[in-house]
C-alpha positions, 0 to 999 in steps of 0.5 A: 500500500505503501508504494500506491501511496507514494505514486498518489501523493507524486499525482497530486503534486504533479498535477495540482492544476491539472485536474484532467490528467490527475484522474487520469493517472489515477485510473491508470493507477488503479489499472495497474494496481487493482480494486485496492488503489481506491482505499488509498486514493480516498484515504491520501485525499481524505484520511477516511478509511473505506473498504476498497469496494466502498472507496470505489464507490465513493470516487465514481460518485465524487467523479459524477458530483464534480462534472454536476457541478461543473455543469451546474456553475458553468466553470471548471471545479476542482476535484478537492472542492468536489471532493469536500462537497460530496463527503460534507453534503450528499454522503455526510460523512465528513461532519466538521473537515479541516483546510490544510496544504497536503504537503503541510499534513503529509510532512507531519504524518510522516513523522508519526508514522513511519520509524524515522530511522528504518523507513518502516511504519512506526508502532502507533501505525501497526497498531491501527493498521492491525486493527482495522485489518483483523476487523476487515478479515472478520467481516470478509472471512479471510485470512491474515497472517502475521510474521514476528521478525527479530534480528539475531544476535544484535546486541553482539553486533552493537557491542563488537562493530558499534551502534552504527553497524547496528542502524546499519544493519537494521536498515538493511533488514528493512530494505530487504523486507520493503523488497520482497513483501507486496503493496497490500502488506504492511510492514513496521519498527516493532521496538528495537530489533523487532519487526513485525509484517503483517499480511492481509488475504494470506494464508498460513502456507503462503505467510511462511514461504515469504517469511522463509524467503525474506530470512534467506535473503537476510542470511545471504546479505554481508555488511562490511563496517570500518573495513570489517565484514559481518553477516546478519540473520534473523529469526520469525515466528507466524500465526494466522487468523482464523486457523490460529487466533481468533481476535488480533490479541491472539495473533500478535500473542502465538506470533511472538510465542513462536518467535520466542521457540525459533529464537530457543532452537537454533535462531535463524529460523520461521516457527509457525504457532502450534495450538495447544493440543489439550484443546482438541479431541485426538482420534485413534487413526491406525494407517500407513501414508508417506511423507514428504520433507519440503524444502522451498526449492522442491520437495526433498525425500519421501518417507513411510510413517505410521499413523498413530492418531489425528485431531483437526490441530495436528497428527501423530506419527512414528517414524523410523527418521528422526524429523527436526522441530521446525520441518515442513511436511507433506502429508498423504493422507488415505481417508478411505479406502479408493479415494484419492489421498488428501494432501496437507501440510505440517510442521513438526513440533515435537519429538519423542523416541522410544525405542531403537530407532523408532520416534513419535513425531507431533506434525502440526498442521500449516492449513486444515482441508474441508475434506479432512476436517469434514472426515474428523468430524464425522467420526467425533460425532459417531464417538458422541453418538455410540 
């Protein structure tokens, strides 16, 4: 969003006369950019945060108000004017708006929201774009993820090169993420070393291959400070509304508890949040299926396993290989004898040995199928029925 907002505010200054070719360039903005550029346009010429069907609405009326006018005044009106005639006196949304240069606004804006020394959005800017981006999942039933970021090592890198390499390398960090995230995601200096990105429309798996590859780009990147090198990584922790949390408390909450365990095993890693399996029914599910090791550049081996239950959290499985904590999987599993195996994928969070060679993998699951789910149910309710 951060970018359309960018090329906006260059419109506005380019074209401060020029109202014709301004909405234009918008149009094309919005060809470009999607149903999405609407919100900020509204919000860049009005602070009024609208949905971008509402937002596209509203510019399609203000566009018909102004050429209303036009025709009623018999001269030219600028789209501002138009603009604070519609919200003010035909939608009434606007009840007491105030006069004020954009540059003037833009310029104090700026400084509250956005980290000064980074470039990413401040706090104060998370903690309402969290809001008003888990009401919007609500109220759409769609995803959204957060990815919990801290850099490891810091306070080393303070301590060893000094705080300069520390801004350095905290600005890096930033650069990197700035690149490779999209204009719909939001990014933000959560405090210190901790950065926070948050991802509307996404699901757990998508979430953790961009917060993989964000990490990848960070371990493969080399400072150099007083002709001294030094590498960087950092480590992340992701939850995910709704499959995760059920309101923003909750996601901003298993985030950071999965930072934490990525930060207690090993650093330079993404650990997804698992739910505590107290809290869901685990069946007796006795099968063999196979498993696939994933990595982000293909699929990596493939394994025989035992099934030993399943819950719509996770399954248990026993293998002869010992997965490590954090491994994502591919999971084939059989429902029914004929059918079509279901494909779901996993992360390992726990393991327990027993015997030689032979060890209990906890799998977490990254998404839940309808058809798995819709299996698991049917057999809980012949458990409640019997």
């Amino acid at each position: 969003m951060r970018a359309i907002r960018e090329k906006v505010l260059k419109f506005l200054s380019e074209f401060a006369d020029e109202d014709d070719k301004l909405i234009d360039s918008l149009k094309n903005l919005v060809d470009d950019c999607g149903i999405d550029a609407y919100s900020v346009i509204i919000h860049v010429l009005t602070h009024l945060d609208l949905d971008p069907e509402e937002a596209r609405h509203s510019w399609k009326n203000i566009l018909s108000h102004r050429e209303s006018l036009i025709k009623s005044l018999g001269r030219s009106v600028n789209l501002r004017t138009a603009i604070c005639d519609y919200f003010c006196s035909v939608s009434k949304t606007m009840k007491s708006p105030i006069v004020v240069e954009i540059k003037v606004f833009e310029d104090k804006l700026k400084s509250i929201k956005y980290d000064s020394l980074t470039g990413l959005f401040s706090r104060g800017s998370f903690d309402e774009t969290l809001a008003q981006e888990a009401a919007r999942a609500e109220r759409y039933e769609t995803d959204l993820s957060l990815l919990f970021y801290d850099l490891d090592n810091f306070k080393q890198i303070n301590d060893t090169y000094g705080h300069f390499a520390g801004d350095m390398a905290l600005k890096k960090v930033a650069e990197i993420i700035l690149k490779e995230i999209r204009a719909a995601d939001f990014a933000a200096r959560y405090g210190g070393e901790e950065i926070v990105v948050l991802l509307p429309k996404t699901g757990k798996v998508n979430a953790l291959m961009l917060g993989d590859r964000i990490r990848k780009r960070i371990e493969e990147t080399k400072l150099r400070h007083n002709g001294k090198s030094f590498n960087l990584t950092i480590s992340g922790g992701l939850a995910s509304y709704p499959i995760d949390a059920i309101n923003l408390i909750e996601l901003i909450q298993f985030a950071d508890k999965a930072l934490y365990r990525a930060k207690n095993s090993g650093k330079n890693k993404i650990v997804l949040h698992s739910p505590d399996k107290r809290r869901y029914v685990r069946l007796h599910f006795s099968t063999e299926f196979v498993v696939q090791k994933i990595g982000f550049e293909g699929h990596i081996g493939t394994v025989a396993v035992n099934c030993k239950d399943i819950s719509r959290a996770g399954i248990l499985i026993e293998s002869k290989e010992p997965f490590e904590i954090g491994t994502k999987l591919q999971i084939q599993i059989p429902l029914k004898k004929g059918d079509e195996n279901i494909l779901i994928l996993g992360t390992v969070v726990r393991i327990e040995a027993f015997g030689d060679e032979q060890y209990d993998i906890g799998v977490s699951f990254i998404e839940m199928k309808e058809e798995l789910d819709h299996f698991i149910s049917t057999r809980l309710e012949g458990l409640t029925t019997t």
